[in-house]
DSSP file (Angstrom, degrees, kcal/mol; ACC not computed):
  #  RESIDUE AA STRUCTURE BP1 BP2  ACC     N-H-->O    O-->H-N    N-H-->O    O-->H-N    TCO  KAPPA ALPHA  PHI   PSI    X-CA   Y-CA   Z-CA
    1    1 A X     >        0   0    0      0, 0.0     4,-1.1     0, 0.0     5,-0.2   0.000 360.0 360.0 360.0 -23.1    0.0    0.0    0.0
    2    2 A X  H  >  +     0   0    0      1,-0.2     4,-1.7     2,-0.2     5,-0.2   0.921 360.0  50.5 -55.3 -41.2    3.1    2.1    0.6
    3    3 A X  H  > S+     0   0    0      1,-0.3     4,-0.7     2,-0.2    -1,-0.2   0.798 109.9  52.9 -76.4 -34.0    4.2    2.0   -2.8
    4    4 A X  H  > S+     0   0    0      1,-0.2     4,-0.8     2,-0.2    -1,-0.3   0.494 102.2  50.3 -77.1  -2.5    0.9    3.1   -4.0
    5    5 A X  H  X S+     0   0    0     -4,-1.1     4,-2.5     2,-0.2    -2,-0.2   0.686 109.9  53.6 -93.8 -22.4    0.2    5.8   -2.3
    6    6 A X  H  X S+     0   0    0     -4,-1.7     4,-1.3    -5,-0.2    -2,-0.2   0.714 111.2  49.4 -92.1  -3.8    3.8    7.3   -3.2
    7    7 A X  H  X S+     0   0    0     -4,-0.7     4,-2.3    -5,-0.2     5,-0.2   0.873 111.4  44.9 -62.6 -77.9    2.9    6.7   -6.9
    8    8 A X  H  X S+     0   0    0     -4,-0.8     4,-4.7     1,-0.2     5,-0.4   0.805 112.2  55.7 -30.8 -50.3   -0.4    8.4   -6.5
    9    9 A X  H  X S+     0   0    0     -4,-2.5     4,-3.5     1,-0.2    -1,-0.2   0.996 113.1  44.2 -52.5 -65.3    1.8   11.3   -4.4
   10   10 A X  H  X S+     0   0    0     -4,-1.3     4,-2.1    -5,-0.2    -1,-0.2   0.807 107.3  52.1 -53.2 -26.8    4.1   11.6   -7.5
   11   11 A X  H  X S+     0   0    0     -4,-2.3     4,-0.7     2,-0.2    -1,-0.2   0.935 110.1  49.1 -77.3 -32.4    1.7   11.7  -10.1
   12   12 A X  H >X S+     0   0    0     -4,-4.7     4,-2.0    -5,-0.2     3,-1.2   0.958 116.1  50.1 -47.2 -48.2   -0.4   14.7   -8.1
   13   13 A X  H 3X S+     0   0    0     -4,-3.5     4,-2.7    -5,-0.4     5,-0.2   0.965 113.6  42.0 -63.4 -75.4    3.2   16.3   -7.9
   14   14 A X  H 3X S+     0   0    0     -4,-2.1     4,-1.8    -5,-0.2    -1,-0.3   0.705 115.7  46.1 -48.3 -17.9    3.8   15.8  -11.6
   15   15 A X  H <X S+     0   0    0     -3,-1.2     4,-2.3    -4,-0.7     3,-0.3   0.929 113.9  50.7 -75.8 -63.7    0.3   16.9  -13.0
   16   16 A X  H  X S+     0   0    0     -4,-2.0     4,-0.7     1,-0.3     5,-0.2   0.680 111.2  48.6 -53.5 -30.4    0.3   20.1  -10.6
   17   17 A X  H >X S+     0   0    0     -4,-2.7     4,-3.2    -5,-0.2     3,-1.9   0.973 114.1  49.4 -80.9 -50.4    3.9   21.0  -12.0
   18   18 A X  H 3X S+     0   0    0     -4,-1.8     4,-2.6    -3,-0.3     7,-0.3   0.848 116.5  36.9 -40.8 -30.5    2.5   20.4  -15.6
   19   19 A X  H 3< S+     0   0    0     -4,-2.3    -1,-0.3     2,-0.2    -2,-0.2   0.655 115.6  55.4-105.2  14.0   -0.6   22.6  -15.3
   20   20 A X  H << S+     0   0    0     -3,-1.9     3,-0.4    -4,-0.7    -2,-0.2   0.823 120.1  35.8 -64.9 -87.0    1.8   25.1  -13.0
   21   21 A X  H  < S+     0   0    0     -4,-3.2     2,-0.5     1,-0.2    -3,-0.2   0.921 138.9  12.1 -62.4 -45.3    4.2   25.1  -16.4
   22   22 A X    ><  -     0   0    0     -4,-2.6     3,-3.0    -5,-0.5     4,-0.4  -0.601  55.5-165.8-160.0 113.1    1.1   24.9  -19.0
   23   23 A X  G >  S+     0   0    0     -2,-0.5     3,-1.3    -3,-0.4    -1,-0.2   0.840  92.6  59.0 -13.8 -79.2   -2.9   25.4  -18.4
   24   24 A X  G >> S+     0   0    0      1,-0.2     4,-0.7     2,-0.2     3,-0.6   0.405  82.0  82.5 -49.7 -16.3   -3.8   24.0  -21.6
   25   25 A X  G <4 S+     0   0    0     -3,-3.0    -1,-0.2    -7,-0.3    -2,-0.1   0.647  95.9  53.3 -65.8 -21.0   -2.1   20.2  -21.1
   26   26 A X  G <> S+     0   0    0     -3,-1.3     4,-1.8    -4,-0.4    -1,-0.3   0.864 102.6  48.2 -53.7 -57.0   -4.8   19.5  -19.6
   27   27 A X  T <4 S+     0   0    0     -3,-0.6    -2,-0.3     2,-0.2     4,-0.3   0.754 115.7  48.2 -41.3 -41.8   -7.2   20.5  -22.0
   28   28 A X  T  X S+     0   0    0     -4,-0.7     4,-0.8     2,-0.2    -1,-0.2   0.453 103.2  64.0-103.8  -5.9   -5.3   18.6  -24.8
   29   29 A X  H >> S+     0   0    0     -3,-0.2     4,-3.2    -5,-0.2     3,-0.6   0.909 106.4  38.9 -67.7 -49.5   -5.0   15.8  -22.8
   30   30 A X  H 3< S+     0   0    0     -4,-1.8    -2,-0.2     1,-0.2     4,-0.2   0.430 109.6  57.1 -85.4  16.4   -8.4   15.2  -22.8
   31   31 A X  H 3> S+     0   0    0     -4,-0.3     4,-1.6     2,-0.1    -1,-0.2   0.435 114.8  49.6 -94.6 -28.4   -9.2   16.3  -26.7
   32   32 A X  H XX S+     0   0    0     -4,-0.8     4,-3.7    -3,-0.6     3,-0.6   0.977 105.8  48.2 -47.8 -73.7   -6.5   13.4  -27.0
   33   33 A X  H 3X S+     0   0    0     -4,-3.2     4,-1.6     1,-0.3    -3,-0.2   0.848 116.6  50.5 -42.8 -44.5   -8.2   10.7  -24.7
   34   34 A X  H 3> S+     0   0    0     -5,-0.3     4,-1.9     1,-0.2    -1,-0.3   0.863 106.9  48.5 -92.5 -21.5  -11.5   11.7  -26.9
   35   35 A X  H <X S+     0   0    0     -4,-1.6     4,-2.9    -3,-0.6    -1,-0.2   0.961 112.9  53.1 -50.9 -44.9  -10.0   11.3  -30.4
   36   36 A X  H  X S+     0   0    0     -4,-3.7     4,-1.3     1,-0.2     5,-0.5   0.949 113.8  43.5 -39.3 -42.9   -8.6    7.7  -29.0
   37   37 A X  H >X S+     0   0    0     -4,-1.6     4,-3.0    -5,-0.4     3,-2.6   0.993 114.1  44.2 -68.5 -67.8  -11.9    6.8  -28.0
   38   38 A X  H 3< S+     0   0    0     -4,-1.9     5,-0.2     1,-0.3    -1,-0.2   0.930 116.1  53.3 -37.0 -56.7  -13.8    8.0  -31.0
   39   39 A X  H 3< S+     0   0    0     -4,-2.9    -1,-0.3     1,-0.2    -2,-0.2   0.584 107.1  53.4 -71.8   2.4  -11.0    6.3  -33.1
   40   40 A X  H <X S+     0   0    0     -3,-2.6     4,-1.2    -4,-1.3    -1,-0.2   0.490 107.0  45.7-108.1 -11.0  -11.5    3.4  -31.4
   41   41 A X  T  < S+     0   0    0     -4,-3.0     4,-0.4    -5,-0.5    -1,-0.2   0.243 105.4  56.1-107.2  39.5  -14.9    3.0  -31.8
   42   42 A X  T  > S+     0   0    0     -3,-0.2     4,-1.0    -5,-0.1    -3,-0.2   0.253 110.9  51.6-110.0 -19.3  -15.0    3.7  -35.3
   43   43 A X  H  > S+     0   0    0     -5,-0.2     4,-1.1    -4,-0.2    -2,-0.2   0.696 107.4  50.3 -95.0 -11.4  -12.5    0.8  -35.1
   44   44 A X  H  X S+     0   0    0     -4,-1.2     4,-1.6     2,-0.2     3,-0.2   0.928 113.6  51.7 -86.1 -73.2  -15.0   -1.6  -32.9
   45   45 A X  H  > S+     0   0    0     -4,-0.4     4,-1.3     1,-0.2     5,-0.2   0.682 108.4  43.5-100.6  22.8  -17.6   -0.9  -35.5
   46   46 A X  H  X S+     0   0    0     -4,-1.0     4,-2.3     2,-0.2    -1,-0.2   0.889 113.6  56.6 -81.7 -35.5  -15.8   -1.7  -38.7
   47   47 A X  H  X S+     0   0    0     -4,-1.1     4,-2.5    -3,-0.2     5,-0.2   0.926 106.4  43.1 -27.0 -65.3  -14.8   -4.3  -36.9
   48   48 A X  H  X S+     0   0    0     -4,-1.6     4,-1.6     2,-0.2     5,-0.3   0.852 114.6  49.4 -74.7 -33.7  -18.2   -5.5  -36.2
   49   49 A X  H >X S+     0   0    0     -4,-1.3     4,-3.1     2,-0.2     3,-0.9   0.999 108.4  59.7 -58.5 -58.4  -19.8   -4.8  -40.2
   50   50 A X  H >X S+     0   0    0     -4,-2.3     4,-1.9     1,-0.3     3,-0.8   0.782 112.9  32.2 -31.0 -75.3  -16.7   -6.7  -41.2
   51   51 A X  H 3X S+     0   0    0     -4,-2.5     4,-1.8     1,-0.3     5,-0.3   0.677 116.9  57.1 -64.1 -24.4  -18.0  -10.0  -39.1
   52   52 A X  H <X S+     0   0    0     -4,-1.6     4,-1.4    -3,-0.9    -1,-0.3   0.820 110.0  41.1 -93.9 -19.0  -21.6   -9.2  -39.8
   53   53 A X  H <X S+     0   0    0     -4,-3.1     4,-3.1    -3,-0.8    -2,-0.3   0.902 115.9  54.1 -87.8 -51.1  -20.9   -9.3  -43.8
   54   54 A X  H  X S+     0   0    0     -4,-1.9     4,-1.9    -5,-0.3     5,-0.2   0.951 117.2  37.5 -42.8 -68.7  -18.5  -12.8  -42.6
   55   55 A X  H >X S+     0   0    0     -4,-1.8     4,-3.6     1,-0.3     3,-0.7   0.948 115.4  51.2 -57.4 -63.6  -22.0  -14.2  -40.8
   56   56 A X  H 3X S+     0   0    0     -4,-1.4     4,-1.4    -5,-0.3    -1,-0.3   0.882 112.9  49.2 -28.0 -58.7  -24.3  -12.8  -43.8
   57   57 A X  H 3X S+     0   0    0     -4,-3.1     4,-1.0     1,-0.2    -2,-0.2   0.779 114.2  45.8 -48.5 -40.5  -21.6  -14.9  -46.3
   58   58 A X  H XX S+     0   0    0     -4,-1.9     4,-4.3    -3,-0.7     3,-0.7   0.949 107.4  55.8 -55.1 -61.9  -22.0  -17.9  -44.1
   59   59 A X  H 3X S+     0   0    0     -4,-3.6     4,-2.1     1,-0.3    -2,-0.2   0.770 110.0  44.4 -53.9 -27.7  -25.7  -17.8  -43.9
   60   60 A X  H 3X S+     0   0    0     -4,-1.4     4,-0.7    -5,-0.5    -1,-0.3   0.864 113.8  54.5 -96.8 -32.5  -26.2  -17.8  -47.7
   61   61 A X  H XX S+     0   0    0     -4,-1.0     3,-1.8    -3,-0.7     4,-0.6   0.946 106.1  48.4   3.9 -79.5  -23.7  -20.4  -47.9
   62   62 A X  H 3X S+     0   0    0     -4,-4.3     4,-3.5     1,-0.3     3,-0.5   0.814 108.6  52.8 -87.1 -14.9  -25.4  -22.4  -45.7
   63   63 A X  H 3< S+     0   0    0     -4,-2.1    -1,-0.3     1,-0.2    -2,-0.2   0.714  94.0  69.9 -73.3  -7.3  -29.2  -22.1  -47.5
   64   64 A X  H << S+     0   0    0     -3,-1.8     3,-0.2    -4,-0.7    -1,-0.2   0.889 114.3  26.3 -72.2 -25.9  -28.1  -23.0  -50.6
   65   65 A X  H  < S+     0   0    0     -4,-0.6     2,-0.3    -3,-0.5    -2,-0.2   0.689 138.1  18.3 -82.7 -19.2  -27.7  -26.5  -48.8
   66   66 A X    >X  +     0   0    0     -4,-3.5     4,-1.6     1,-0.2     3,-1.3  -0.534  61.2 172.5-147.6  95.7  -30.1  -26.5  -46.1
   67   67 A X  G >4 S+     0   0    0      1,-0.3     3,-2.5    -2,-0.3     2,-0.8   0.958  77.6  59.4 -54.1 -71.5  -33.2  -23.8  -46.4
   68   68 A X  G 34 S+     0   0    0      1,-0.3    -1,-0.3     2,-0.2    -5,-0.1   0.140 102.7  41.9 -62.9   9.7  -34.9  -25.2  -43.6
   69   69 A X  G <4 S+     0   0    0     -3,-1.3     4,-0.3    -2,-0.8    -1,-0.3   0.648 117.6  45.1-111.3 -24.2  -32.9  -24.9  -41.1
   70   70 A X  S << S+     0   0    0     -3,-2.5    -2,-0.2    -4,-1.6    -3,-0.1   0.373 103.2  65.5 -90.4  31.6  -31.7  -21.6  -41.8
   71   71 A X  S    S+     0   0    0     -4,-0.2    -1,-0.2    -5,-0.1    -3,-0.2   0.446 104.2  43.4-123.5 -31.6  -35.0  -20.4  -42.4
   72   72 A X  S    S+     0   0    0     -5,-0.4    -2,-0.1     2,-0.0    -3,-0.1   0.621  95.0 104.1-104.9  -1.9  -35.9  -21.1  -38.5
   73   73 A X  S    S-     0   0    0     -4,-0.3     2,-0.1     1,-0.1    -3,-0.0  -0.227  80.3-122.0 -54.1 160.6  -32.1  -19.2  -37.7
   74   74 A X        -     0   0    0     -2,-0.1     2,-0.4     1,-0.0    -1,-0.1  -0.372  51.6 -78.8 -90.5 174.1  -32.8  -15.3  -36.3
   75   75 A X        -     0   0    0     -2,-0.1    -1,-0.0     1,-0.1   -19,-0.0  -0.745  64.9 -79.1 -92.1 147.2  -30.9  -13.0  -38.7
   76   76 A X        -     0   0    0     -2,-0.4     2,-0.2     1,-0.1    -1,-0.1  -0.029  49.1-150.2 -52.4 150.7  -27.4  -12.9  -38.1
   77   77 A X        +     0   0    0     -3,-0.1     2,-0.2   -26,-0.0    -1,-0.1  -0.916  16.9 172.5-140.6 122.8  -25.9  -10.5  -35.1
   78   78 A X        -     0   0    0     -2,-0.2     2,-0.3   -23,-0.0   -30,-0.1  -0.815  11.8-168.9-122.2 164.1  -22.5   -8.5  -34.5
   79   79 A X        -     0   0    0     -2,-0.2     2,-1.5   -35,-0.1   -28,-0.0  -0.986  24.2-133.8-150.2 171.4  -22.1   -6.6  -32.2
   80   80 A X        -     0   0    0     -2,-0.3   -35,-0.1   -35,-0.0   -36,-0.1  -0.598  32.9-149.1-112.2 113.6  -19.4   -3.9  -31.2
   81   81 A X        -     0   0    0     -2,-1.5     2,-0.1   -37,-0.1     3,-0.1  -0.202  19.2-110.6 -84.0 141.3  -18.3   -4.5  -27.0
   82   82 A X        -     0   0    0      1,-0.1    -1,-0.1    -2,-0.0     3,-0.1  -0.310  37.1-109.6 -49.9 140.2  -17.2   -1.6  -24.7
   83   83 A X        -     0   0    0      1,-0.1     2,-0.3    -2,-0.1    -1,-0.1  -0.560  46.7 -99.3 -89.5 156.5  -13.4   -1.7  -23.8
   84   84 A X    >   -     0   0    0      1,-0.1     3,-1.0    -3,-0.1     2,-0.5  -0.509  39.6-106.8 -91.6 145.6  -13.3   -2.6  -20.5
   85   85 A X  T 3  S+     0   0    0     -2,-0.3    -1,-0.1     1,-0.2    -3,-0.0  -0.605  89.9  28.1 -83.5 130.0  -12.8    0.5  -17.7
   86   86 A X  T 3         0   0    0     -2,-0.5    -1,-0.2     0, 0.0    -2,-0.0   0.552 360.0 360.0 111.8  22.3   -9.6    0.8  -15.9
   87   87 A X    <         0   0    0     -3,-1.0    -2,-0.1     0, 0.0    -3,-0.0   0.643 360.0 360.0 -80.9 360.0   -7.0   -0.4  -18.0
């Protein structure tokens, strides 16, 4: 617990001298963080069309051999998942 609270102590120290040396780094940190984000969900749902045109390709594949079974399938599903918080 020691070691993390004298990280924590050094990182206040180090933000406080950055926005003490320049306002704005803050601000352009977080106009960074929200391009990542945006560009990673535009990359989560290309991702997911990509696999939803793979499942579509399958599904017509598989009714030219068996209508009836994909005929009682739901229509195929992607979907694009949340990054997980706190990495």
């Amino acid at each position: 617990m020691g070691k993390l609270a004298v990280a924590a102590q050094a990182r206040v120290a180090r933000l406080r001298a950055e926005l003490e040396a320049d306002p704005a780094a803050g601000d352009r940190r977080q106009r960074a963080a929200q391009l990542r984000a945006a560009r990673e969900q535009e990359e989560r749902v290309k991702a997911a069309l990509d696999r939803m045109s793979e499942l579509e390709a399958e599904r017509a594949r598989r009714e030219k051999t068996n209508k009836a079974e994909v005929s009682r399938q739901k229509a195929p599903r992607a979907s694009t998942p949340m990054p997980r918080r706190g990495r």
